[in-house]
C-alpha positions in Angstrom: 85.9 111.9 -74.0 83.2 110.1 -76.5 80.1 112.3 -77.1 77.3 110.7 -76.7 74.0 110.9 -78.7 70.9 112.3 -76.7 68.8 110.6 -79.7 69.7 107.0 -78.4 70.5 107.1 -75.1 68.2 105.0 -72.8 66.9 103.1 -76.6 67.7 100.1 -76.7 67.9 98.3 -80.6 64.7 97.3 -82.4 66.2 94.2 -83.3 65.9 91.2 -80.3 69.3 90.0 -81.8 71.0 93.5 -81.0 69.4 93.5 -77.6 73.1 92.8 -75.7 74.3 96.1 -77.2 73.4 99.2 -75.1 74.6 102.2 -76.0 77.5 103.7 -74.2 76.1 105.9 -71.5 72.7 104.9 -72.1 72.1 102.6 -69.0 73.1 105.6 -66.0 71.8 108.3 -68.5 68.3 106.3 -67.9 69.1 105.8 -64.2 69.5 109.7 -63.8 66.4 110.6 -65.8 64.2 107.9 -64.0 65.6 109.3 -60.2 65.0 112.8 -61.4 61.5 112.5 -63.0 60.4 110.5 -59.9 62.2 112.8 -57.8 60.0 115.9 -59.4 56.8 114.2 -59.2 57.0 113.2 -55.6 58.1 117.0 -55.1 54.6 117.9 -56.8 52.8 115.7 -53.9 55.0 117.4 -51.2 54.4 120.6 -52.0 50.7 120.5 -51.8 51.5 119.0 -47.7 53.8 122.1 -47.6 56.5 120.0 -47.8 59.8 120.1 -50.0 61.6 117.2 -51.5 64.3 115.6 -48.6 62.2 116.4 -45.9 59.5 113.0 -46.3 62.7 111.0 -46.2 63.3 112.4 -42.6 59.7 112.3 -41.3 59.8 108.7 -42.3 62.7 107.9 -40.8 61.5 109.4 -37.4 58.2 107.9 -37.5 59.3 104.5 -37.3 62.0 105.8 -33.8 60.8 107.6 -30.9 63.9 110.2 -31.4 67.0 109.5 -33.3 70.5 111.5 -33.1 70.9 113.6 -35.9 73.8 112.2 -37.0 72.2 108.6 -37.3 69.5 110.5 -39.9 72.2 111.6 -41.8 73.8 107.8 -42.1 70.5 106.8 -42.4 70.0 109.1 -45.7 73.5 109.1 -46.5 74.7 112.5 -46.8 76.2 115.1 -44.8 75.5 116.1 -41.5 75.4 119.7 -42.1 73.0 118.6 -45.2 70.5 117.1 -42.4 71.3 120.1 -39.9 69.2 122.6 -42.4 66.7 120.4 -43.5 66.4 119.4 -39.7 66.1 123.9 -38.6 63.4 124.0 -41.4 61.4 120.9 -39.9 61.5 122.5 -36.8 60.6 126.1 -38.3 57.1 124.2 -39.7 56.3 122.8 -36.1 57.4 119.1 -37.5 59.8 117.9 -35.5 61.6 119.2 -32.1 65.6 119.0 -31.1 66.7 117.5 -27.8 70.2 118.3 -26.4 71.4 115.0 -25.3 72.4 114.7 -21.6 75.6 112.7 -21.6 77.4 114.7 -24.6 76.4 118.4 -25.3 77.5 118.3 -29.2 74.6 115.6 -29.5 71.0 116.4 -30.4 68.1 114.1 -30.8 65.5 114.7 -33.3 61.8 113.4 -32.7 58.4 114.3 -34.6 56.0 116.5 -32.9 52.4 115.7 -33.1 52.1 117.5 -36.4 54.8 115.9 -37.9 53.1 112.6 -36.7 49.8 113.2 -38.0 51.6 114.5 -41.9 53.8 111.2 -42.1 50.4 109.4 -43.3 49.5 111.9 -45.9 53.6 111.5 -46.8 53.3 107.5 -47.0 50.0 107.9 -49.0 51.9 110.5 -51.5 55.0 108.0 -51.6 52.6 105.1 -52.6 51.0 107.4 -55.2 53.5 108.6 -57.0 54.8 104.8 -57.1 51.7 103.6 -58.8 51.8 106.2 -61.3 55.6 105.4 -62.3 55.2 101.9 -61.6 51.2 101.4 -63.6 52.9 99.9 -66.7 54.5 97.0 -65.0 53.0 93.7 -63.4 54.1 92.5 -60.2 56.8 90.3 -60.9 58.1 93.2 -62.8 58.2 95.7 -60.4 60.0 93.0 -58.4 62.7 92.2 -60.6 63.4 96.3 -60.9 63.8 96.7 -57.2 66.1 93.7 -56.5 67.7 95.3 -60.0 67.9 98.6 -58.1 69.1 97.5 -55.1 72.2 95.6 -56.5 73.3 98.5 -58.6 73.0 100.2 -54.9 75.3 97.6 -53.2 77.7 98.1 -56.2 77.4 101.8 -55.4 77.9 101.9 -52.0 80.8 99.8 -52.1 82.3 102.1 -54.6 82.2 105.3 -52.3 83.5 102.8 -49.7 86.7 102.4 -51.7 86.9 106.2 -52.6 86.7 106.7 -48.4 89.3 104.2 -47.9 86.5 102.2 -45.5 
């Protein structure tokens, strides 16, 4: 395996003309220190609504559904199922969101916000939007543009990755 140097990964050359050579490593070295220092200053916001990091991801996706399965939350955020089912008991601990048994199949619960968790998903949205500012600041808009259609491609190419590893 080829060690990489921590000095210059994520630098790119000083030199315009060297600009095509990236360091080996550098480019998801820079994607895994971006997700993670955005990850830990939107966990600062959360924790001042009481909130830990994970759970904004499912009080937005209920706030735009009356109730959702809590298997569809789980596709939604793309993990496990038993990931969402502890998430979802802490939730329900903090008087957030409540857990219907479905009617037609037993095994199925729904998941829907209750007024609390209604009334916090604002101060969440506002904490989201924050947090992107500050990251964001240094950027104009057409930048911050071309990052996220960036961002999402190297998603597609991701997804379709574990797709093949599934056999799907």
């Amino acid at each position: 395996m080829t060690k990489i140097d921590r000095q210059d990964m994520g630098r790119l050359p000083a030199n315009p003309k060297k600009m095509n050579k990236v360091p080996k490593g550098a480019m998801l070295s820079q994607l895994v220190s971006t997700a993670r220092g955005a990850r830990t200053a939107l966990s600062a916001r959360l924790s001042e609504l009481g909130l830990h990091a994970g759970q904004e991801q499912i009080l937005l996706a209920l706030s735009d559904e009356e109730q959702l399965p809590l298997s569809s939350i789980a596709d939604l955020l793309g993990v496990r199922a038993q990931t969402i089912t502890r998430a979802i008991t802490r939730l329900e601990a903090q008087g957030l969101v409540f857990r219907t048994p479905s009617q037609e199949d037993g095994r199925v619960s729904f998941i829907a916000l209750t007024q609390a968790g209604r009334d916090i998903v604002g101060d969440v949205k506002k904490a989201v939007k924050k947090v992107e500012r500050q990251m964001l600041r240094s950027l104009d808009k057409v930048q911050q543009k071309t990052l996220l259609r960036l961002l999402e491609t190297v998603d597609i190419e991701l997804a379709s990755i574990a797709t093949k590893r599934s056999g799907g």
